[in-house]
Backbone as JSON Lines, residues from 0, in Angstrom:
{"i":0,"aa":"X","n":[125.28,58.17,84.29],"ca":[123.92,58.24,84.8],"c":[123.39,59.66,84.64]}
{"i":1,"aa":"X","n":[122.0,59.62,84.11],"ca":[121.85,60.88,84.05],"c":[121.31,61.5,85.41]}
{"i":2,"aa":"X","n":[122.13,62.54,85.75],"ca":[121.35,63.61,87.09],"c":[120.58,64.93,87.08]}
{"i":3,"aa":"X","n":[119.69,65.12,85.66],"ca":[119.01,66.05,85.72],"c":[118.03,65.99,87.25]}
{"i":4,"aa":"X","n":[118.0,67.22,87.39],"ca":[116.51,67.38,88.56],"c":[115.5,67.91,88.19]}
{"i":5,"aa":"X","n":[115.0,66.74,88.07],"ca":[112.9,67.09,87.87],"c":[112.56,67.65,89.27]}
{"i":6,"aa":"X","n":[111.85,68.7,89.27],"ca":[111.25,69.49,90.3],"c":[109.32,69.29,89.92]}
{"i":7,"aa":"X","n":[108.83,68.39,90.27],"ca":[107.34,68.71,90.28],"c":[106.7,69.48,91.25]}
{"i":8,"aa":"X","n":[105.96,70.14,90.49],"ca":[105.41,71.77,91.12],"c":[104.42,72.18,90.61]}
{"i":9,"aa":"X","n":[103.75,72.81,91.82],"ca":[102.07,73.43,91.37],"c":[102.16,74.6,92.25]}
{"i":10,"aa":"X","n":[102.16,75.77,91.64],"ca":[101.53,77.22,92.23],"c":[100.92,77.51,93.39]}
{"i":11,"aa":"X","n":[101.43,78.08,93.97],"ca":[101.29,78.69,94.89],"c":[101.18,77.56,96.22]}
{"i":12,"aa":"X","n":[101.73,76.65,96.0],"ca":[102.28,75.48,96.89],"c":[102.99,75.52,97.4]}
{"i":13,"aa":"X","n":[103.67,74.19,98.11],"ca":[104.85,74.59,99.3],"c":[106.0,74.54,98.47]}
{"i":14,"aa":"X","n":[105.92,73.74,97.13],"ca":[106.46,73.75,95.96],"c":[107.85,74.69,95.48]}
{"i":15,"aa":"X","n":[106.62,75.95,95.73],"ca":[107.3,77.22,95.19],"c":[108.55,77.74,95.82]}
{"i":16,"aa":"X","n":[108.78,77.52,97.43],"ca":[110.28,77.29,98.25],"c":[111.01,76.47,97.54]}
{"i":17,"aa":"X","n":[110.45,75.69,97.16],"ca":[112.12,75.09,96.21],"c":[112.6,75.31,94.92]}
{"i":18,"aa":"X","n":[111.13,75.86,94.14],"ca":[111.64,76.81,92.78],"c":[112.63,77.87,93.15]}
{"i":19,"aa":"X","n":[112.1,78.57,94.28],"ca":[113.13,79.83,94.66],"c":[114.41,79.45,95.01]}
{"i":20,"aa":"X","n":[114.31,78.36,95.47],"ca":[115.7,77.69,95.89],"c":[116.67,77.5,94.47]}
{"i":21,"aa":"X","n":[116.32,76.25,94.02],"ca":[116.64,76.37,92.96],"c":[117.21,77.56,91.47]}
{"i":22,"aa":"X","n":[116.54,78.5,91.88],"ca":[116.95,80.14,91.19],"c":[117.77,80.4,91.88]}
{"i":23,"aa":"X","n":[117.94,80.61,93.39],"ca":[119.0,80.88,93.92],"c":[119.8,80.06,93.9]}
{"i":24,"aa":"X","n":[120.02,79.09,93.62],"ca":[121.46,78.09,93.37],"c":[121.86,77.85,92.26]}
{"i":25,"aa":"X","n":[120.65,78.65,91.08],"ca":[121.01,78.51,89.83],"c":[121.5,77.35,89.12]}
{"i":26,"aa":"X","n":[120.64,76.5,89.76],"ca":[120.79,74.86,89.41],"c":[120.07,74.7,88.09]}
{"i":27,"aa":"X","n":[120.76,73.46,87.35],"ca":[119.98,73.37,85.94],"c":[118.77,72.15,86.85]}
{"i":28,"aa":"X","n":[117.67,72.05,86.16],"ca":[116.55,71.62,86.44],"c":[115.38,71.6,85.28]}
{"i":29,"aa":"X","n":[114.53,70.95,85.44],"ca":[113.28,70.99,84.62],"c":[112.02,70.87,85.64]}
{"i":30,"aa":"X","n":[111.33,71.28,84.99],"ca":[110.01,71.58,85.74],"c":[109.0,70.88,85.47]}
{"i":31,"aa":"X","n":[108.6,69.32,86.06],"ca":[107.2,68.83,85.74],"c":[106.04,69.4,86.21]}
{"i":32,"aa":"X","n":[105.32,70.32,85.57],"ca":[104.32,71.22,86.6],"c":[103.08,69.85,86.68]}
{"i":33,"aa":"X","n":[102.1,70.13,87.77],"ca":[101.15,69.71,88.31],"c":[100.22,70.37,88.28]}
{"i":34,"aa":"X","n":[98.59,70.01,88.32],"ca":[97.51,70.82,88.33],"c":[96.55,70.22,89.76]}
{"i":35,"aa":"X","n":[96.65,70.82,90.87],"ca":[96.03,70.38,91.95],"c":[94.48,70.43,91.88]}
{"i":36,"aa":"X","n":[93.99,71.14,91.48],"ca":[92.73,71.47,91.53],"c":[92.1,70.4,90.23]}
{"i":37,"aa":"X","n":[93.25,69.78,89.56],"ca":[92.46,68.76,88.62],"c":[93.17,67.76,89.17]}
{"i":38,"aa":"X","n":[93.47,67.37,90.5],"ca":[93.53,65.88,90.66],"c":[95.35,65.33,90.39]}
{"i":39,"aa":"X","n":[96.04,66.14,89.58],"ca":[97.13,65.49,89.08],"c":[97.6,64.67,90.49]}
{"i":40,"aa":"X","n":[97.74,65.05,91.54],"ca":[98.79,64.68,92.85],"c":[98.23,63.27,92.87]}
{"i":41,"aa":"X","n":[97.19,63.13,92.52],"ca":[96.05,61.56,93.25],"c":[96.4,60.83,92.19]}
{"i":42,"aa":"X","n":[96.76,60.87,91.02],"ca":[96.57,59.95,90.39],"c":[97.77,59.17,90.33]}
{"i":43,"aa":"X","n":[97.34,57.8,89.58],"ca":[98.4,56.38,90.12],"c":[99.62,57.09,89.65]}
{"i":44,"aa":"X","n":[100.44,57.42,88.44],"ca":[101.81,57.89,88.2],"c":[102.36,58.52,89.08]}
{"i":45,"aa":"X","n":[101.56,59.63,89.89],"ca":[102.23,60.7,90.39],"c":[102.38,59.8,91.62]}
{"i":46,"aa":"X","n":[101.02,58.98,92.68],"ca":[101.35,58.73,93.51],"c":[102.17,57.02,93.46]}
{"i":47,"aa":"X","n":[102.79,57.05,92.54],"ca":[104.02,56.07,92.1],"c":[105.36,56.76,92.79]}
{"i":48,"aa":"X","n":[105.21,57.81,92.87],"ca":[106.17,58.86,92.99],"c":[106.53,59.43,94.39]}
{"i":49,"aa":"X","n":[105.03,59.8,94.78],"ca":[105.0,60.18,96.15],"c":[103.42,60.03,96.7]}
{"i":50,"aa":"X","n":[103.51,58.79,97.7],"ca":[102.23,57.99,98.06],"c":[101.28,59.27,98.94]}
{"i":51,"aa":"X","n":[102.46,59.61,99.31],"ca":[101.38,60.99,99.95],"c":[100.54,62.18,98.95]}
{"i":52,"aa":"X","n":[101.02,61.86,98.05],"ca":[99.71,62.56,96.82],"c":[99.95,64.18,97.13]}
{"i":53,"aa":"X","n":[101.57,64.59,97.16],"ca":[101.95,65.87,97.81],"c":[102.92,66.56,96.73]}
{"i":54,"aa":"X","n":[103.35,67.52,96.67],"ca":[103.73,68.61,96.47],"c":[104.89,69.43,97.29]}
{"i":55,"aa":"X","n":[106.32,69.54,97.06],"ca":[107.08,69.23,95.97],"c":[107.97,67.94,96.26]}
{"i":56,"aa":"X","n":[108.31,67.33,95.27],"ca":[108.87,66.26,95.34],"c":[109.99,66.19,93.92]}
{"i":57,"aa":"X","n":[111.22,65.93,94.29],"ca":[112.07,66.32,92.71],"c":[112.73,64.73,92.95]}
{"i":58,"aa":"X","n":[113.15,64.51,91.52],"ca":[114.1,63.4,90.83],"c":[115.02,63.8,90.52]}
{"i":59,"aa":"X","n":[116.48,63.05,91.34],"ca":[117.94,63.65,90.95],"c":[118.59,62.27,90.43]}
{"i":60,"aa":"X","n":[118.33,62.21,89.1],"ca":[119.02,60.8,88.69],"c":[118.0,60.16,88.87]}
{"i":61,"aa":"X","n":[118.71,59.02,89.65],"ca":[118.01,57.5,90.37],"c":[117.01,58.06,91.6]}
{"i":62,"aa":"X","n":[117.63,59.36,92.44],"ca":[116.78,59.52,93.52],"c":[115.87,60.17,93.28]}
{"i":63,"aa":"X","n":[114.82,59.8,94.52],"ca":[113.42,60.3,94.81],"c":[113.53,60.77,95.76]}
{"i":64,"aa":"X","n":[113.34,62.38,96.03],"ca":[113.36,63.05,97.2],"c":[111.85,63.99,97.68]}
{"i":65,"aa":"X","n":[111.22,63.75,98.45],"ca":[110.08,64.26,98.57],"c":[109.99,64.89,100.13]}
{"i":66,"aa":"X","n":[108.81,66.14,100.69],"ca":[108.89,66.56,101.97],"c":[110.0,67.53,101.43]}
{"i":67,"aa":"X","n":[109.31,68.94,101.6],"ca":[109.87,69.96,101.32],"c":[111.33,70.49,102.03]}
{"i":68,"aa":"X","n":[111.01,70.21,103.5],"ca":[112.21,70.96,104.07],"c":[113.82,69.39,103.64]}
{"i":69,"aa":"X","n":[113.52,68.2,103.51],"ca":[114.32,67.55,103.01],"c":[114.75,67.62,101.74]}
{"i":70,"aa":"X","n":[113.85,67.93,101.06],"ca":[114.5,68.51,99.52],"c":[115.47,70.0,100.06]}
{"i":71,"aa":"X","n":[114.72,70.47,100.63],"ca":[115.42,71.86,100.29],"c":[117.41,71.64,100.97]}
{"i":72,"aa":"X","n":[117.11,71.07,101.81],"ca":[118.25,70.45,102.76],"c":[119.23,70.11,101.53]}
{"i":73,"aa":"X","n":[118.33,69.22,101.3],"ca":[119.36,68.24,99.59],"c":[119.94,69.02,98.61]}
{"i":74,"aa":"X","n":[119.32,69.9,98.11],"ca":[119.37,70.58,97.14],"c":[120.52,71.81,97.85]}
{"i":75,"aa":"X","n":[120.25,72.49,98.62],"ca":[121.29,73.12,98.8],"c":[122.61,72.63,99.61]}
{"i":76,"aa":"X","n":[122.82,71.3,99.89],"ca":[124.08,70.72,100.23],"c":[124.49,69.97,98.59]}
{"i":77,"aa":"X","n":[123.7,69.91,97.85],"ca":[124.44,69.44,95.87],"c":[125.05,70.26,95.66]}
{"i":78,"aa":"X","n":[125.1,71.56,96.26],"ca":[125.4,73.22,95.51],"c":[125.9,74.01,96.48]}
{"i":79,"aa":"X","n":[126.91,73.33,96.91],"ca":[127.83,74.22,98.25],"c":[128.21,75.29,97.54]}
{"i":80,"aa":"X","n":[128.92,75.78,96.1],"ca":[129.75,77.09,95.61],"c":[128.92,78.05,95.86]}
{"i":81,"aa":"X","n":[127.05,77.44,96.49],"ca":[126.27,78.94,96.52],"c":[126.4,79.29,97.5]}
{"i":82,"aa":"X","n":[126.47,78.57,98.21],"ca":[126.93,79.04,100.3],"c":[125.59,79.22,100.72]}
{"i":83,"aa":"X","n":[124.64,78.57,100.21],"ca":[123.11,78.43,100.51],"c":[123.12,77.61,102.17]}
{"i":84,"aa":"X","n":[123.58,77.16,102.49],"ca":[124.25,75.83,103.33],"c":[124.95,75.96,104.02]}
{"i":85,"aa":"X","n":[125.48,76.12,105.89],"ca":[126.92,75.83,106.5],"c":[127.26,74.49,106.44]}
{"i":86,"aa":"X","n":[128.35,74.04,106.26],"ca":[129.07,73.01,105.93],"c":[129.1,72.22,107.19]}
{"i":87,"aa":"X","n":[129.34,70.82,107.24],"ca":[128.97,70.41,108.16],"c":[129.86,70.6,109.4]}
{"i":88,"aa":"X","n":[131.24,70.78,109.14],"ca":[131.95,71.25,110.46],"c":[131.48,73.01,110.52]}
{"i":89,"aa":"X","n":[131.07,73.61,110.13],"ca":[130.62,74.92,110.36],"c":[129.62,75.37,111.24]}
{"i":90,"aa":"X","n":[130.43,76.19,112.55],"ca":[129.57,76.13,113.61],"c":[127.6,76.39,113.52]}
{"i":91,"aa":"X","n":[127.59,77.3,112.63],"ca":[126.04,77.72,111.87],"c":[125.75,76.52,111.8]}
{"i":92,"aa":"X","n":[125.99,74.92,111.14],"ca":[125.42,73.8,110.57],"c":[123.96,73.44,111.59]}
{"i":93,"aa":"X","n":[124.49,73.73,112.91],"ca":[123.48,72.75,113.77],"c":[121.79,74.05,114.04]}
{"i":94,"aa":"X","n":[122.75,75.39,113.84],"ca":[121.62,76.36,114.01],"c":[120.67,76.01,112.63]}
{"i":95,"aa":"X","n":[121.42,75.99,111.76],"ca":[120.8,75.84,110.46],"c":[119.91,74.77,110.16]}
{"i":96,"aa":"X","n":[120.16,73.41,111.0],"ca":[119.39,72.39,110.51],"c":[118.1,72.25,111.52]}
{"i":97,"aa":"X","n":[118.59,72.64,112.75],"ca":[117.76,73.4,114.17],"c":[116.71,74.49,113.29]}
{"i":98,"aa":"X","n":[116.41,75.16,112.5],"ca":[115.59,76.14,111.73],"c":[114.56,75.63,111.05]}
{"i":99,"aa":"X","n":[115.57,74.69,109.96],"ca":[114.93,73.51,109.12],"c":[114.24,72.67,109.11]}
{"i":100,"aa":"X","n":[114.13,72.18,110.7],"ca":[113.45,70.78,111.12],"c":[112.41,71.87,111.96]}
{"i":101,"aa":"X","n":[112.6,72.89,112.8],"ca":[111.79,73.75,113.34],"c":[110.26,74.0,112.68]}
{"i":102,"aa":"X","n":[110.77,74.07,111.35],"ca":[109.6,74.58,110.3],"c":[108.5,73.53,110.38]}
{"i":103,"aa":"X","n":[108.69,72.29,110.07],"ca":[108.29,71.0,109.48],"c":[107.5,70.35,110.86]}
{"i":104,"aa":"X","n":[108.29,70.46,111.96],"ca":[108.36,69.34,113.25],"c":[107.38,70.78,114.11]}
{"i":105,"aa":"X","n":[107.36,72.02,114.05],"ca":[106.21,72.8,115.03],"c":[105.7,73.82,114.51]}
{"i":106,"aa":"X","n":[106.42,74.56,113.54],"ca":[105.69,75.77,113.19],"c":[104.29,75.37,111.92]}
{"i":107,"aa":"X","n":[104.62,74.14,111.08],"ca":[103.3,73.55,110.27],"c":[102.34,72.87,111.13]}
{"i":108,"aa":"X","n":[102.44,72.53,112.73],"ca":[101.51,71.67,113.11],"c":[100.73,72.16,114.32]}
{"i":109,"aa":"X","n":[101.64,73.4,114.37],"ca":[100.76,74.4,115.07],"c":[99.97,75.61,114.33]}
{"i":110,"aa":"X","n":[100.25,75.94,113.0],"ca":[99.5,76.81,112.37],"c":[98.38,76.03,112.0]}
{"i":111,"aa":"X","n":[98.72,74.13,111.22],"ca":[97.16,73.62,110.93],"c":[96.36,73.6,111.87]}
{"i":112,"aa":"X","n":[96.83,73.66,113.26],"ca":[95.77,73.29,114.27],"c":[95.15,74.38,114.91]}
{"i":113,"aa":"X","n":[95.8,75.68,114.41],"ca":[95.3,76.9,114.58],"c":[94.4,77.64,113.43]}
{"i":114,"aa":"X","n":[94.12,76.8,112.66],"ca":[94.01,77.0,110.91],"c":[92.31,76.29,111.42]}
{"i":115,"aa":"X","n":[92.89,75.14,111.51],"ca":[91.48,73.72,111.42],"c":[90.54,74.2,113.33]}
{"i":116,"aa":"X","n":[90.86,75.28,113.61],"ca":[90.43,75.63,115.32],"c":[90.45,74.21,116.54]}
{"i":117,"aa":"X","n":[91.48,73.55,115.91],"ca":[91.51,72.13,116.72],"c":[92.37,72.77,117.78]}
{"i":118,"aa":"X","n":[92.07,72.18,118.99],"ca":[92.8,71.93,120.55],"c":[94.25,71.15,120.2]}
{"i":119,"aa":"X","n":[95.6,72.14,120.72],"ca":[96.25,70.73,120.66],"c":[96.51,69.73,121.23]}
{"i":120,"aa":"X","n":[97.2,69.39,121.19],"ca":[97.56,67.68,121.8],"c":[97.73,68.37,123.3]}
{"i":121,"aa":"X","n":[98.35,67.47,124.4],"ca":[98.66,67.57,125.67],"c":[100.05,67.85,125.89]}
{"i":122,"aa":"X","n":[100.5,68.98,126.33],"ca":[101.78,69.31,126.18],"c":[103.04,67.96,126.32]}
{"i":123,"aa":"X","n":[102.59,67.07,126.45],"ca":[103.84,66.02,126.32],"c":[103.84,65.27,125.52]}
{"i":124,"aa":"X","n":[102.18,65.69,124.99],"ca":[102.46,64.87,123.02],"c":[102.27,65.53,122.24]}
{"i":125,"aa":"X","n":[102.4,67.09,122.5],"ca":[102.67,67.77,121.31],"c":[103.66,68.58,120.31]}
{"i":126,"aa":"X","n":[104.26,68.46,119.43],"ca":[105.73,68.06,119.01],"c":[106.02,69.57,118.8]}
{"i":127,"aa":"X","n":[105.09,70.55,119.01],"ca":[105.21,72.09,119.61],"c":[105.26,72.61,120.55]}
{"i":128,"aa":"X","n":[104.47,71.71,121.71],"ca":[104.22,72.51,122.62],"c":[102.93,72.91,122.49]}
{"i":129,"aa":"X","n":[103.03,74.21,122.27],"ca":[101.8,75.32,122.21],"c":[102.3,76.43,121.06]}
{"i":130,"aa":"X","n":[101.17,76.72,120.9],"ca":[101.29,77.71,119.64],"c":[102.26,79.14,119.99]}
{"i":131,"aa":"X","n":[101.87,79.87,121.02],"ca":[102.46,81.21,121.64],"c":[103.82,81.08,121.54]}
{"i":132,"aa":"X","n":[104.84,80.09,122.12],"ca":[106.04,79.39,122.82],"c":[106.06,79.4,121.13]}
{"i":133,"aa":"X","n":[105.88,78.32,120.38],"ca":[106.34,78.33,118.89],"c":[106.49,79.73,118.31]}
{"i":134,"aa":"X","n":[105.54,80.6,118.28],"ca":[105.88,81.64,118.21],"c":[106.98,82.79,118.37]}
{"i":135,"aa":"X","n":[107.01,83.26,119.86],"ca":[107.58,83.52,120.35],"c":[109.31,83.19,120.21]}
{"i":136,"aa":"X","n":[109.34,81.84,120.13],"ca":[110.29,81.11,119.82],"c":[111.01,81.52,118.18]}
{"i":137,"aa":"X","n":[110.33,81.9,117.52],"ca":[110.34,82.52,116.05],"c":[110.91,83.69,115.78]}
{"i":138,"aa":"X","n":[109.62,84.54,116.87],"ca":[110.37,85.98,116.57],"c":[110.94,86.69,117.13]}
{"i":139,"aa":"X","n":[111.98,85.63,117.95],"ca":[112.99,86.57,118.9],"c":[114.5,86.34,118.0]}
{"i":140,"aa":"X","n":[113.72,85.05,116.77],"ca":[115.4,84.91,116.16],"c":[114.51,85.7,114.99]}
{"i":141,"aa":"X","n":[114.03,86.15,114.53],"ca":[113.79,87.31,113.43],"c":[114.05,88.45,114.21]}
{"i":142,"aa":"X","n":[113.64,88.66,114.86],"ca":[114.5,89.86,115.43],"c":[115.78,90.14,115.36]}
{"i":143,"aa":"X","n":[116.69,89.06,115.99],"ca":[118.01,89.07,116.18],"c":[118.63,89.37,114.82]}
{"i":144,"aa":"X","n":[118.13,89.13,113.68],"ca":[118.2,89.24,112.07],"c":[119.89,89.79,111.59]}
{"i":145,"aa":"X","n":[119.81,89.86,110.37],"ca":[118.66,89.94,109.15],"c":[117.85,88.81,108.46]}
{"i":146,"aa":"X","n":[118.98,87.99,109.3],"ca":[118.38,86.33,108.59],"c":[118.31,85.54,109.99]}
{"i":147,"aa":"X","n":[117.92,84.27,109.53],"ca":[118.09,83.38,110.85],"c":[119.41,82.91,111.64]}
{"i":148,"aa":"X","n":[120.59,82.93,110.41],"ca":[121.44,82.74,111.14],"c":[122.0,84.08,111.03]}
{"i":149,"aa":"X","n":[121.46,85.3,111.45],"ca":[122.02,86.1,111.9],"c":[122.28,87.15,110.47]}
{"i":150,"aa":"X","n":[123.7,87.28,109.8],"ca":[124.43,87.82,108.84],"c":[124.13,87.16,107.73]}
{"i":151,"aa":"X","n":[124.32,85.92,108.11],"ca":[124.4,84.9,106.6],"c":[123.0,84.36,106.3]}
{"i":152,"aa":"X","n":[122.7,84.46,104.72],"ca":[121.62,84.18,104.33],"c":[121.43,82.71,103.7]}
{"i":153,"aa":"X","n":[120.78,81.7,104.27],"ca":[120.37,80.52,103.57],"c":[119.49,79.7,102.99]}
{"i":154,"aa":"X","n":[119.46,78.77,103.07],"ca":[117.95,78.41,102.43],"c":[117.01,78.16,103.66]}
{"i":155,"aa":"X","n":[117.43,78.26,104.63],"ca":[116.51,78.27,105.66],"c":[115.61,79.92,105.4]}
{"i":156,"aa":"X","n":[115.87,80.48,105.0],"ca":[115.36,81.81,105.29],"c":[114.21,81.78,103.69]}
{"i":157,"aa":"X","n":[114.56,81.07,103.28],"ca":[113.95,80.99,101.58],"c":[112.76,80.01,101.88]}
{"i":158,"aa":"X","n":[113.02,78.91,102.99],"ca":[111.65,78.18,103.57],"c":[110.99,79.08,104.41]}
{"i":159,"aa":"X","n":[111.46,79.6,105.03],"ca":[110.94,80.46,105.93],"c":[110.01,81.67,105.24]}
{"i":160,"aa":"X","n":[110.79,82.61,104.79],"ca":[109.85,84.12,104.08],"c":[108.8,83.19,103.27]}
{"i":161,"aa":"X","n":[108.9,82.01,102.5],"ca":[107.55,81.38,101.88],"c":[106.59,81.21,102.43]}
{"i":162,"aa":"X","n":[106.69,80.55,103.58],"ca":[105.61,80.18,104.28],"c":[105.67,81.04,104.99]}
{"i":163,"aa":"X","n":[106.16,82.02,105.92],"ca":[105.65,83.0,106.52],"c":[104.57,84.01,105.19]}
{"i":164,"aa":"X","n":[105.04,84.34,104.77],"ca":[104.29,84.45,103.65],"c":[102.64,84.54,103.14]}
{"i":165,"aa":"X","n":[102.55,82.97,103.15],"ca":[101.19,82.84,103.41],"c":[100.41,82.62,104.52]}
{"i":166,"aa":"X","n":[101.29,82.36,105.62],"ca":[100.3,82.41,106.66],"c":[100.08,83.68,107.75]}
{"i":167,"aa":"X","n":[100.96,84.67,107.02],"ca":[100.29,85.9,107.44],"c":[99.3,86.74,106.4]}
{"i":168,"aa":"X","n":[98.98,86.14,105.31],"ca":[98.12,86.37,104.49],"c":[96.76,85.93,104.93]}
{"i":169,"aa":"X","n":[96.95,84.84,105.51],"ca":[95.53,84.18,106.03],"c":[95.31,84.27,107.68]}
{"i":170,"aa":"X","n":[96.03,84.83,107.86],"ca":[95.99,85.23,109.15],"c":[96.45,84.63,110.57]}
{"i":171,"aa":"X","n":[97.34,83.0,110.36],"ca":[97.34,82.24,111.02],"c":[98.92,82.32,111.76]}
{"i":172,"aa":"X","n":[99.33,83.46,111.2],"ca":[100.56,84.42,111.81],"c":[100.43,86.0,111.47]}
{"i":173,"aa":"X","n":[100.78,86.69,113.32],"ca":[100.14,87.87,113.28],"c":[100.99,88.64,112.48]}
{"i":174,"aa":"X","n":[100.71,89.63,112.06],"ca":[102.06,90.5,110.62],"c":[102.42,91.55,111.82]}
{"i":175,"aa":"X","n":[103.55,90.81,112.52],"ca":[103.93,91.66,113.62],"c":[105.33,92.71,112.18]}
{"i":176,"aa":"X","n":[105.6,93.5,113.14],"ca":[106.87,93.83,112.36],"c":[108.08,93.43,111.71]}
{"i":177,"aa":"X","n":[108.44,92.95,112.99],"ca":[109.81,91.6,112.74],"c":[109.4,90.49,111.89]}
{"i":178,"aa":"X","n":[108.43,90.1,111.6],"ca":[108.0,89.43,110.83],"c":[107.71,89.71,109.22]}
{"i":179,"aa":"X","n":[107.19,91.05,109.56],"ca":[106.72,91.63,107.7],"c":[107.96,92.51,107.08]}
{"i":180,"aa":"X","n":[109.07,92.8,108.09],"ca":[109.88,93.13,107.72],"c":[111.17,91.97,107.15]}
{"i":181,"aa":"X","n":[111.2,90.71,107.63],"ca":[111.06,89.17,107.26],"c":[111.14,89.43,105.85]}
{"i":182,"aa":"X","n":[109.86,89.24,105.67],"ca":[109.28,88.76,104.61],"c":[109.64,89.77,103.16]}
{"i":183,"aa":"X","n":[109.38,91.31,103.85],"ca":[109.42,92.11,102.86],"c":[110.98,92.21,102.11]}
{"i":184,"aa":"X","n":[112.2,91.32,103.45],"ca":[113.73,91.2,102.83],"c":[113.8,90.27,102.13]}
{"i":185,"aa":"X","n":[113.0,89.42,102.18],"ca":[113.26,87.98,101.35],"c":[112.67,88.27,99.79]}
{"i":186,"aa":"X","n":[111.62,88.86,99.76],"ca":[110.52,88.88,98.88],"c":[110.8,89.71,97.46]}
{"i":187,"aa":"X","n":[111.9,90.66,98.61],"ca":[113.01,92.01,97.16],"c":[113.69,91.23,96.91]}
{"i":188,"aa":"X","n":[114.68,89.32,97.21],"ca":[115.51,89.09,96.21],"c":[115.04,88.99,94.46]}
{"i":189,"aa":"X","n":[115.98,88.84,93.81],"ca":[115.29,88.7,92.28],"c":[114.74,86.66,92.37]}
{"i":190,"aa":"X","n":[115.34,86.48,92.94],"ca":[114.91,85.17,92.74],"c":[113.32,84.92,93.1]}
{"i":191,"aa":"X","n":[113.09,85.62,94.62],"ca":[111.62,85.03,94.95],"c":[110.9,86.03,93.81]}
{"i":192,"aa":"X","n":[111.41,87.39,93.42],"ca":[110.32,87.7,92.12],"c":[110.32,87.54,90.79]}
{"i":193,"aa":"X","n":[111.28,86.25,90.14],"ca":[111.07,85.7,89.28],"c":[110.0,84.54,89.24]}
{"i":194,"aa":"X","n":[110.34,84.25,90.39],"ca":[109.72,83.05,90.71],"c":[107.69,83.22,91.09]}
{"i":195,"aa":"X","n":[107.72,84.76,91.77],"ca":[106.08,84.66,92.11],"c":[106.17,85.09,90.36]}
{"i":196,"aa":"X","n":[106.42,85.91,89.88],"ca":[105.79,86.54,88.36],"c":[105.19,85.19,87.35]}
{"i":197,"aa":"X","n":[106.72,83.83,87.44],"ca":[106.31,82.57,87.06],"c":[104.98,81.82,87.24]}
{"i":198,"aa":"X","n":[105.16,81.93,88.7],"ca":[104.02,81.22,89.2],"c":[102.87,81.97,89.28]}
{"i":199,"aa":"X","n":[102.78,83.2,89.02],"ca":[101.0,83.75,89.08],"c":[100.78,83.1,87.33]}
{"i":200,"aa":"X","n":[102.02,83.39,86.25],"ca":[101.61,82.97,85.19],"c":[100.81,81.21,85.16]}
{"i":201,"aa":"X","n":[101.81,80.6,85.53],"ca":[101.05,79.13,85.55],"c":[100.14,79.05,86.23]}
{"i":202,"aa":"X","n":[99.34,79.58,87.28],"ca":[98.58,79.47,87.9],"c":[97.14,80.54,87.16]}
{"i":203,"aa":"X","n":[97.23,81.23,86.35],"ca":[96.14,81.84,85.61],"c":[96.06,80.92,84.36]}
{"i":204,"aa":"X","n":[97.35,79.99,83.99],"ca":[96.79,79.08,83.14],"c":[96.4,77.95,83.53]}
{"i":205,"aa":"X","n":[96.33,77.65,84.47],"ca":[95.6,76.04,85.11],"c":[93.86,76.56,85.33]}
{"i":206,"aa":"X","n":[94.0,78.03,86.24],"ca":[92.71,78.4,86.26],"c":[92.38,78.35,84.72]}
{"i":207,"aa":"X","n":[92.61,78.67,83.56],"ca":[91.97,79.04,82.44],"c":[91.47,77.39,81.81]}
């Protein structure tokens, strides 16, 4: 059976966490790029693929894996020799997947709703809480550093510096210190700057 991994990807997307991933695991892969701004995600093939008309979503073989922090999960448990991953008896495993689901389940649904100036939900239906507490909650384990789990660096930290990333660019996380100092460790590996140099290229050719 063949198990190449198609990675479909569009610039400056949530995408781009799993290109970096991928460089750092030095996985063989191919790249179906996407053009968002022309529609590719909407149309019937792609959303054959992934009904949510989203961004990134890869093919390993037979599987269809879509929803970023589950790819990234996937992808770095295919590729344990990188140590991207604690293993599942490895006490780190539960901090690590505790990070992973963190991202997805409060820190995206409290920045859109701080993004879109919406009220959130009522603290017992909201799968954050409150924005401050999510926060807060963030940067007392960036602090504790250099990474999230502390010493060891994983792909949690490769979802993480991405999207911290841009949403202290737009302002919807404050560029406290512990935070831009975050970002500025992740951002010197060679991987995330192969990967932005890549992606400003494809992305001045979609604009063109």
């Amino acid at each position: 059976m063949n198990r190449t991994i198609t990675l479909f990807h569009a610039p400056h997307s949530r995408s781009g966490a799993v290109r970096i991933l991928l460089d750092e695991l030095d996985a063989p892969h191919e790249l179906q790029v996407v053009n968002l701004k022309a529609g590719d995600t909407r149309r019937p093939d792609f959303l054959g693929l992934n009904p949510m008309g989203k961004v990134p979503a890869i093919l390993h073989g037979d599987a269809l894996v879509s929803e970023q922090v589950a790819i990234m999960i996937y992808l770095a448990d295919l590729f344990p020799q990188a140590g991207l991953a604690p293993a599942a008896d490895h006490p780190l495993r539960g901090p690590y997947l505790r990070w992973m689901a963190f991202h997805g389940a409060c820190f995206e649904p409290a920045v859109i709703d701080l993004a879109l100036k919406r009220e959130p939900a009522p603290h017992s239906m909201s799968p954050y809480g409150d924005y401050d507490t999510m926060l807060a909650t963030l940067t007392r384990q960036l602090r504790a550093g250099p990474y999230l789990l502390g010493e060891q660096f994983s792909a949690a930290d490769i979802l993480w510096a991405y999207a911290l990333g841009w949403t202290t660019a737009f302002k919807l996380v404050p560029q406290l210190p512990e935070v831009m100092d975050y970002i500025a460790r992740l951002n010197a590996r060679p991987a995330f700057r192969r990967v932005t140099e890549l992606d400003a290229g494809l992305a001045a050719a979609q604009a063109a």
